[in-house]
N, C-alpha and C positions, 0 to 999 in steps of 0.2 A: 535792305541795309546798304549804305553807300559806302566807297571806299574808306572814306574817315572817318567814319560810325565804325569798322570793321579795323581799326590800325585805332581808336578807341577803347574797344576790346581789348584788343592787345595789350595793351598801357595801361589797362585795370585786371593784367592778369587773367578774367574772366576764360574759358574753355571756348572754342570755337566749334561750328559743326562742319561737318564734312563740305556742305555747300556753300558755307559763308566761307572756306579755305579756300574752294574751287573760285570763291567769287573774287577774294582775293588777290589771287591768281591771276587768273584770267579775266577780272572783272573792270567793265569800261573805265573806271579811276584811272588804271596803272598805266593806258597810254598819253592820258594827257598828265599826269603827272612825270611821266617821261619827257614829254614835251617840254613841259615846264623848264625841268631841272635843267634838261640841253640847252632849251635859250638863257635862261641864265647864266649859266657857266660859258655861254657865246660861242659852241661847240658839241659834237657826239661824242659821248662820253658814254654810250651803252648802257644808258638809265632805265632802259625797260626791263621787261623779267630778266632777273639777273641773276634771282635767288637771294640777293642779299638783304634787300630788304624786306623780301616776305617771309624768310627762312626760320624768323623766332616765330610768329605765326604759326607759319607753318610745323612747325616742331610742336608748335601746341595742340596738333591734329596726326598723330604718330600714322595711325591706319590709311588718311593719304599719302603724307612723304613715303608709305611704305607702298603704295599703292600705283605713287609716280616715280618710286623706283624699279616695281618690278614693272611696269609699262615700259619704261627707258629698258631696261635688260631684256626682256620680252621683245621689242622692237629689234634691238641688236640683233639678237638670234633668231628673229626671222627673216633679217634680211640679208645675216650670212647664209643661212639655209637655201634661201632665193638662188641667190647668189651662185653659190657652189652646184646648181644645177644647170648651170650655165654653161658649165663645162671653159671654161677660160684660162686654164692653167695657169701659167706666172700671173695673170690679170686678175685673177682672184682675188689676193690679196688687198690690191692695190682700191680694187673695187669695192670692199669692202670696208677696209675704212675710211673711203672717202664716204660711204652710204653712211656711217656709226658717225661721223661729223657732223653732216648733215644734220643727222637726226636728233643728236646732241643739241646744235643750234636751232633748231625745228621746236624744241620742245622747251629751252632756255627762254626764245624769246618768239612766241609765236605768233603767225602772222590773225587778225582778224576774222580770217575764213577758217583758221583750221582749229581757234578754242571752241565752237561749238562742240566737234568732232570729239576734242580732250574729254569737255567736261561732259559728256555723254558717254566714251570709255572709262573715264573713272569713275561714272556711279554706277556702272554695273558691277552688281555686288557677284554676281555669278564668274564672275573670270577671273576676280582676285582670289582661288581658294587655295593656290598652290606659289612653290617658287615660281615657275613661268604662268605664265598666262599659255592655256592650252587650247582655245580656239584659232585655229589659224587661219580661218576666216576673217575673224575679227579684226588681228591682228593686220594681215594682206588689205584689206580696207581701210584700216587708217595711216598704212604707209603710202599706200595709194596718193592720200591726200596730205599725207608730210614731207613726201619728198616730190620737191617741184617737177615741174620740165626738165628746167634750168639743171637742177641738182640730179636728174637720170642721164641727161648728157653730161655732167661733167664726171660722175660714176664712170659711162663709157668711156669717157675721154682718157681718164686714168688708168682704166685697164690696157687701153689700146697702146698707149706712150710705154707702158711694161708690158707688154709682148712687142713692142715696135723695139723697145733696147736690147731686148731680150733675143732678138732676129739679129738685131745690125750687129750684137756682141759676138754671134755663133756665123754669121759671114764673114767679118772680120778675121776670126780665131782659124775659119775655114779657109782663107787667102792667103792665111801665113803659113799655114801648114804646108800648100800645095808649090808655096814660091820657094 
């Protein structure tokens, strides 16, 4: 089913199945309709997954939106868990939601290489039985492939600028005190 046989459905009401949502989704239509939209409007305009326009859709497949959102919450909380074992102190933070951003945009609008990945986590029916997703396997695997190069150095980059103000704050504080 192509993307405007699938966005047909929609517009006749009809119930969609879990894979025709994923295709939806992630399915080759929505980047070149993306395209589209941008060159017409002679500008990026953030036409891709955006959620906006597949979210009646997608509402009409309750057990995915439920599915991609405890994926999204699942992901958070394994990569503050990552995270905090890092031992980074003030950088923690910092590093963490810069990784929850990331992942946010990772999964809003995602790159070509990493919807296989999705739509292969959301049809395992075995990991959606709880609030988290409790393999952490699973989970460490597909952050693996969500969060870039790009996006583990700028993580780092974040933590380091808070612990680096964090230092020059407590030298400072230490130079006045001694003068």
């Amino acid at each position: 089913m192509n993307h405007q046989q699938q966005k047909d459905n929609f517009e006749a009401n009809e119930s969609i199945t879990t894979q025709e949502a994923i295709d939806l989704l992630f399915g080759e239509g929505w980047l070149e309709e993306a395209v589209c939209i941008e060159d017409e409007a002679n500008c990026t305009i953030g036409a891709g997954l955006d959620w906006g326009n597949a979210l009646p859709p997608l509402m009409l497949n309750l057990p995915l939106f439920g599915r991609l959102s405890t994926l999204r919450v699942s992901l958070n909380r394994e990569v503050r868990l990552i995270i905090e074992t890092w031992d980074l102190g003030i950088g923690t933070t910092s590093a963490t939601e810069t990784a929850r951003t990331r992942i946010k945009e990772r999964l809003l609008s995602p790159t070509p290489e990493l919807i296989p990945h999705l739509e292969a986590t959301l049809l395992q029916d075995d990991l959606y039985g709880e609030e988290f997703i409790s393999n952490r396997e699973a989970l460490k695997s597909l952050l693996a492939v969500v969060l870039t190069d790009a996006d583990r150095e700028e993580i780092a980059e974040k933590a380091a600028n808070s612990i680096r103000t964090q230092v020059m704050s407590q030298v400072n504080f230490s130079g006045k005190l001694s003068a």
